[in-house]
C-alpha positions as CSV (number, residue, x, y, z in Angstrom):
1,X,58.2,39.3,-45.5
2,X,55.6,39.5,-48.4
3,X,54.0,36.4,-46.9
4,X,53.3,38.5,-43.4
5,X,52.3,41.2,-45.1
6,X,49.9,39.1,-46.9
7,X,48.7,37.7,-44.3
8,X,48.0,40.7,-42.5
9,X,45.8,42.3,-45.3
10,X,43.8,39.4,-44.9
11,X,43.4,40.0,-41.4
12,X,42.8,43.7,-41.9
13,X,40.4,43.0,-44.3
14,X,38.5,40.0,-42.1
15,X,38.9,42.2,-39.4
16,X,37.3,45.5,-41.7
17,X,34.0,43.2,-42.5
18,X,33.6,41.3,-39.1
19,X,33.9,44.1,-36.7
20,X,31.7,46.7,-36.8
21,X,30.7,49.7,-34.6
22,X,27.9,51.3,-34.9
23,X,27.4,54.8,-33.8
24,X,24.3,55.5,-31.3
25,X,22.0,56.9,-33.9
26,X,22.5,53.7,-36.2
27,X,21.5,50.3,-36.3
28,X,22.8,47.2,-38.5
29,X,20.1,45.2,-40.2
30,X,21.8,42.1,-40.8
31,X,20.6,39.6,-43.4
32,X,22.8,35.6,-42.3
33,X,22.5,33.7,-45.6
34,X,20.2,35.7,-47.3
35,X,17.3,35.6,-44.4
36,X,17.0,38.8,-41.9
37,X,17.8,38.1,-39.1
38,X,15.3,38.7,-36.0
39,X,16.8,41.9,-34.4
40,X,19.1,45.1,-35.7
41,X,22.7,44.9,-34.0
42,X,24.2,47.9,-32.4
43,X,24.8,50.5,-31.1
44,X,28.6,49.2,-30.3
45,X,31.1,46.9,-31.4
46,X,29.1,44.4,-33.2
47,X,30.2,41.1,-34.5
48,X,29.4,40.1,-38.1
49,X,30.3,37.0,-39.9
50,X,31.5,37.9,-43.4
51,X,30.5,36.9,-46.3
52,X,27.8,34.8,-44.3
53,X,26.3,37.5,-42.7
54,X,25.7,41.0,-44.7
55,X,25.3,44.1,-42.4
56,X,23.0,47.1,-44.0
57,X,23.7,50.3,-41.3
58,X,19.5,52.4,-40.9
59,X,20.0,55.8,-39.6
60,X,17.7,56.5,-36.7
61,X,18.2,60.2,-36.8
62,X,15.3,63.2,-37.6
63,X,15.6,63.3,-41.7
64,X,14.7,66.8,-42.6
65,X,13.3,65.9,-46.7
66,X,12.6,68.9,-48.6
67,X,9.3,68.5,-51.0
68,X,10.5,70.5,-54.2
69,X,7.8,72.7,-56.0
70,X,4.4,71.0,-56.9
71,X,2.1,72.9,-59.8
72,X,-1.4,72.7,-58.1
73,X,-4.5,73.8,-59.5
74,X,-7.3,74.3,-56.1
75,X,-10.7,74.3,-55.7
76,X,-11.5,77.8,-57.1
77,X,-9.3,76.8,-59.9
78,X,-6.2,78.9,-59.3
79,X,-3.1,77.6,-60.3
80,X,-0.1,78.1,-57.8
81,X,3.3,76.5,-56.7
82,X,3.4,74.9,-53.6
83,X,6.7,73.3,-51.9
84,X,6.9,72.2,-48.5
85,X,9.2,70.7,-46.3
86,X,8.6,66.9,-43.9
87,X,10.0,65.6,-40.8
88,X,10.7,62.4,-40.8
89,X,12.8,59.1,-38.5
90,X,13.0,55.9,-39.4
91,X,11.4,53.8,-36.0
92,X,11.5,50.5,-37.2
93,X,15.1,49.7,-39.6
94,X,14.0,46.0,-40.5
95,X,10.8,47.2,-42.5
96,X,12.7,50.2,-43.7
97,X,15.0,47.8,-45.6
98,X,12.6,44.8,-46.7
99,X,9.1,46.6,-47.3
100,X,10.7,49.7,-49.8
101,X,14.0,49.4,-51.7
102,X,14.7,53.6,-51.0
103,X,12.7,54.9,-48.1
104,X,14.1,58.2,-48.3
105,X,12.9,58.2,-52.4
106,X,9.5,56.6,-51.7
107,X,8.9,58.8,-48.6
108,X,9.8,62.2,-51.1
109,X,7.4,60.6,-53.7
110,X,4.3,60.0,-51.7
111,X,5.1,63.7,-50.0
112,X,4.4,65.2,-53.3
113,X,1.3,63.3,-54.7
114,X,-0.3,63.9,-50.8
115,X,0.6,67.9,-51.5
116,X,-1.0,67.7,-54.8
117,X,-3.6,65.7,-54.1
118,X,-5.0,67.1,-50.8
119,X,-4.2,70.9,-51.9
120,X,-6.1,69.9,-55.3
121,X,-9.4,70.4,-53.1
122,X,-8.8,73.3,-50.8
123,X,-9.7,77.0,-52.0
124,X,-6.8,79.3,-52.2
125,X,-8.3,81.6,-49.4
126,X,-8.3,78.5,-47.1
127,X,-4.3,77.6,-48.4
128,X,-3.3,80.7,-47.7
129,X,-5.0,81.3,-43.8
130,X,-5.4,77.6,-42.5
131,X,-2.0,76.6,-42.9
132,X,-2.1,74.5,-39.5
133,X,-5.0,72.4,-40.4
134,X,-3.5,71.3,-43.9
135,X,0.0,70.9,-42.3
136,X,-2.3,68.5,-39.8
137,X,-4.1,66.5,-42.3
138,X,-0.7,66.0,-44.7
139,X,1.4,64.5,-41.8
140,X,-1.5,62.6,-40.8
141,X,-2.0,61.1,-44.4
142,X,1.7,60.7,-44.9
143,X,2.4,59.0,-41.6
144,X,-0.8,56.4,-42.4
145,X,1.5,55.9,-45.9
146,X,4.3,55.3,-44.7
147,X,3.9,53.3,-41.5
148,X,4.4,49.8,-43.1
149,X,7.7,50.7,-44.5
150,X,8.2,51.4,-40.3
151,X,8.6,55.4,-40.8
152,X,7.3,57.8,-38.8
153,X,6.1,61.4,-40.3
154,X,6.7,63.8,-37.2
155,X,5.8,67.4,-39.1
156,X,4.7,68.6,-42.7
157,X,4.7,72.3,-43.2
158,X,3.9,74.0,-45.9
159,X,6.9,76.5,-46.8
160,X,5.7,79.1,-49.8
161,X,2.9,79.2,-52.1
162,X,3.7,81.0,-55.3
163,X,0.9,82.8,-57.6
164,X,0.7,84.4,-60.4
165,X,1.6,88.4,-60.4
166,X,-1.9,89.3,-62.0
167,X,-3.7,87.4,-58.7
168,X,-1.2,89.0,-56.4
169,X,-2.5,92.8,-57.7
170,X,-6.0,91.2,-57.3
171,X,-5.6,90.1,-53.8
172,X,-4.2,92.9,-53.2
173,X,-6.9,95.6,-54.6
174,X,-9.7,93.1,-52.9
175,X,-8.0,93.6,-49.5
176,X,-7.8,97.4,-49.9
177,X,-11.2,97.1,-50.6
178,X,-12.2,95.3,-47.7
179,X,-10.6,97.7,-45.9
180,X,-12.4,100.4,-46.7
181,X,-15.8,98.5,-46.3
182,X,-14.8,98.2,-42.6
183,X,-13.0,101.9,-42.1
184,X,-17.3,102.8,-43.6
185,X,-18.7,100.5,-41.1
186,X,-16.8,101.4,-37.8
187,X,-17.7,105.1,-39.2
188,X,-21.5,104.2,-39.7
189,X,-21.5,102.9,-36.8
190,X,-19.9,105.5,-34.3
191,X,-22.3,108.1,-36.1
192,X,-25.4,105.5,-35.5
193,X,-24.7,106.0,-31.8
194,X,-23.3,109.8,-31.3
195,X,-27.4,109.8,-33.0
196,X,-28.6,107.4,-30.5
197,X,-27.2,109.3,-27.8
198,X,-28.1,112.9,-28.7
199,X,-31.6,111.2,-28.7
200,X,-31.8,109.4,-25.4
201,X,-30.4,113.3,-24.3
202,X,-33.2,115.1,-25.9
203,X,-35.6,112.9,-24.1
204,X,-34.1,113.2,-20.6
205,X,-34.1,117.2,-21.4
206,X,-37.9,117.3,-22.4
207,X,-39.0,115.3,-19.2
208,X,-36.9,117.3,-16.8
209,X,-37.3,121.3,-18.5
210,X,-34.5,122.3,-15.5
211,X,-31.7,120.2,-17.4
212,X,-32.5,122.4,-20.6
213,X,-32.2,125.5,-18.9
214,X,-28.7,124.2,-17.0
215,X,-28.1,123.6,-20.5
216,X,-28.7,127.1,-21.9
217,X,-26.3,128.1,-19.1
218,X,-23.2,126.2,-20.2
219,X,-23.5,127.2,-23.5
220,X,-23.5,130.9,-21.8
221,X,-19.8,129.6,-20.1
222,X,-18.9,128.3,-23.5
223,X,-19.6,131.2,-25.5
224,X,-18.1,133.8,-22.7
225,X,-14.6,131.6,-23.0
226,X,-13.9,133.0,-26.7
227,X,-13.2,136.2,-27.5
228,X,-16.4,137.0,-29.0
229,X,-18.5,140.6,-29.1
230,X,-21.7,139.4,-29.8
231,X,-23.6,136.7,-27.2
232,X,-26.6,135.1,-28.4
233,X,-28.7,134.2,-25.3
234,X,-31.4,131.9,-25.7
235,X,-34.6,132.9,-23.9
236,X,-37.2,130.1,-23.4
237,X,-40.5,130.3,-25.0
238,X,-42.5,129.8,-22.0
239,X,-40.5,133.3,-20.4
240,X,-41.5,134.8,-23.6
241,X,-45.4,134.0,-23.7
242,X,-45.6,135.1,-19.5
243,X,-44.1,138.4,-20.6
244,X,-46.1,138.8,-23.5
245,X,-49.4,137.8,-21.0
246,X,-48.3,140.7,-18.4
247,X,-47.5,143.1,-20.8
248,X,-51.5,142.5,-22.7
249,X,-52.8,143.3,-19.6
C-alpha cells in the first residue's frame, strides 16, 4: 500500500511538471537544456518535459504600472512633484525573458528617468496646459526603450503635478490679474466702438440736416413719456437766425 502510494506521488508530481495549461492571456517560454527554444507554447494543454525542459509562463495582458512621485526641477526652475501612470503589454515573451531579467522593474525604472528627464526641460506653464503633447513624446521615448526587451508602451499620462503652496497663491494672484487685464480690454474696447458709432451718427446727421430734426422729435416722445413739468424743446439755429432776419426788418 505505501508502495502505490508512492508511486502515485511520483506520478502526481511527473504529471504536475509535464502537463501544463496555459490560460489564453499567457504564454510558456520554454528553455530544453538550457537553450530557448524557437516558439512560446500555449494557450492549452501544453506538454513539457521535466527536468529537461523548464517552462517560464509571460503574461500577455495590459499591465497598468504606476510611476511613483519624481522631484523635478523645469525649465523656469520650479521645483514640483510629478507622478504618472504607463500602459504597458508584453508583445513578444521570448525577448521579455532573455534581453531583461525583470521587465516589469526595468520598464518602472526607465518610466521615471524619461519623466525626469524630458519634464527637466519643459516650463511649468507648458507642464501644466500641454499635457497631451508630453504624454505623446513620453510613450514615444519609452516605447523606443523598451522595444528590444519586446514591450510595447500603449499610453503614458501624466496624473498630478504637486507645487509648492507659496507658487499656488502666485499662480493664483497672476490669474486674477489676468483677468482683470481682459474684463479692462473687452471694456476698452466696447466703449472704443459705442465712440466710433456715435461718430459715424454725427456724420450721417450733419449731411442729411432732416435726420437731426427727426432726431429732436424723438427726444420730444422720450421726454413726454416721464412724468415731467418742464419740456426743454430744442429749436434749431437756422429757425432762430430766419426769425431774427424777419423780425430786423
Amino acid at each position: 500500500m505505501t508502495f502505490v502510494m508512492f508511486v502515485l506521488a511520483i506520478l502526481l508530481f511527473i504529471a504536475w511538471n509535464w502537463f501544463k495549461f496555459p490560460r489564453e492571456y499567457e504564454r510558456l517560454v520554454v528553455f530544453f537544456l538550457g537553450r530557448i527554444v524557437d516558439k512560446p507554447r500555449g494557450p492549452g494543454f501544453t506538454f513539457v518535459a521535466w527536468p529537461f525542459e523548464q517552462a517560464i509562463s509571460v503574461s500577455l495582458r495590459l499591465v497598468t504600472l504606476d510611476v511613483p512621485p519624481q522631484d523635478i526641477i523645469t525649465k523656469d526652475n520650479i521645483s514640483a512633484k510629478v507622478n504618472a501612470v504607463v500602459y504597458f503589454r508584453v508583445m513578444e515573451p521570448i525577448k521579455a525573458i532573455i534581453e531583461v531579467q525583470d521587465y516589469q522593474y526595468a520598464t518602472s525604472q526607465m518610466a521615471q528617468t524619461t519623466l525626469r528627464s524630458v519634464l527637466g526641460v519643459v516650463e511649468l506653464d507648458d507642464l501644466l496646459s500641454q499635457r497631451e503633447s508630453i504624454n505623446e513624446k513620453l510613450q514615444t521615448i519609452l516605447d523606443q526603450q523598451t522595444d528590444p526587451w519586446g514591450v510595447k508602451v500603449m499610453n503614458v499620462e501624466l496624473k498630478h503635478v504637486d507645487i509648492s503652496e507659496d507658487l499656488r497663491r502666485a499662480m493664483a494672484r497672476q490669474a486674477e490679474a489676468e483677468r482683470e487685464r481682459r474684463a479692462k480690454i473687452i471694456a476698452a474696447e466696447g466703449e472704443f466702438q459705442a465712440a466710433e458709432k456715435i461718430c459715424q451718427a454725427a456724420e450721417m446727421m450733419q449731411r442729411s440736416p432732416m435726420s437731426l430734426q427727426l432726431r429732436y422729435l424723438q427726444t420730444l416722445v422720450e421726454i413726454g413719456g416721464d412724468n415731467n413739468t418742464t419740456i426743454l424743446f430744442p429749436v434749431p439755429m437756422d429757425l432762430v437766425s430766419a426769425l431774427a432776419t424777419k423780425t430786423k426788418v
